[in-house]
C-alpha positions as a LaTeX table, in Angstrom:
\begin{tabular}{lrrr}
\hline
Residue & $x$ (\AA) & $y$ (\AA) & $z$ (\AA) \\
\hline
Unk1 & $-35.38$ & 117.54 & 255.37 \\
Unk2 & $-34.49$ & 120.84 & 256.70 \\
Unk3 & $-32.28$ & 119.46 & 259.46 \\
Unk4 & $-30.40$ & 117.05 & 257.10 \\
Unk5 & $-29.94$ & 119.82 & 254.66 \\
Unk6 & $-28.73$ & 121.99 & 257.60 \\
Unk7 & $-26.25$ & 119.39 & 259.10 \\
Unk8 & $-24.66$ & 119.11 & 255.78 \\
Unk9 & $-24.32$ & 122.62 & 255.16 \\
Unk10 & $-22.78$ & 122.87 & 259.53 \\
Unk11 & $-20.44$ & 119.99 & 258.39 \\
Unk12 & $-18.82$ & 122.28 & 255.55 \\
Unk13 & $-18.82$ & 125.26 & 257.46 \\
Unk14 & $-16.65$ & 123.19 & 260.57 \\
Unk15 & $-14.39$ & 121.51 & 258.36 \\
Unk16 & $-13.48$ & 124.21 & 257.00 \\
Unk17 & $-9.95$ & 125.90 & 258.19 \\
Unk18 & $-10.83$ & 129.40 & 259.19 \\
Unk19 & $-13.93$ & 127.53 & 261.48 \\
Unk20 & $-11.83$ & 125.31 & 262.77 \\
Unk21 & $-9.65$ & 127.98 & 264.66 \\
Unk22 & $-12.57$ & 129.67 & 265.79 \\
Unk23 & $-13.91$ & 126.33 & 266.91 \\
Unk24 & $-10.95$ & 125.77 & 268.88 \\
Unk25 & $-11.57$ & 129.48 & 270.24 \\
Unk26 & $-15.20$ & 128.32 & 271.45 \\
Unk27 & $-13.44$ & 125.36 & 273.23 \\
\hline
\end{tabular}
């Protein structure tokens, strides 16, 4: 449950703008 709850709470953080550039920065 922890790991479901966790890749939820990864999915907001990504899709979120700001991430998404440093995302993109990681790449």
């Amino acid at each position: 449950m922890i790991l479901v709850l966790n890749a939820q709470y990864v999915n907001e953080i990504i899709t979120s703008p700001p991430m998404i550039q440093l995302y993109c920065i990681f790449l």
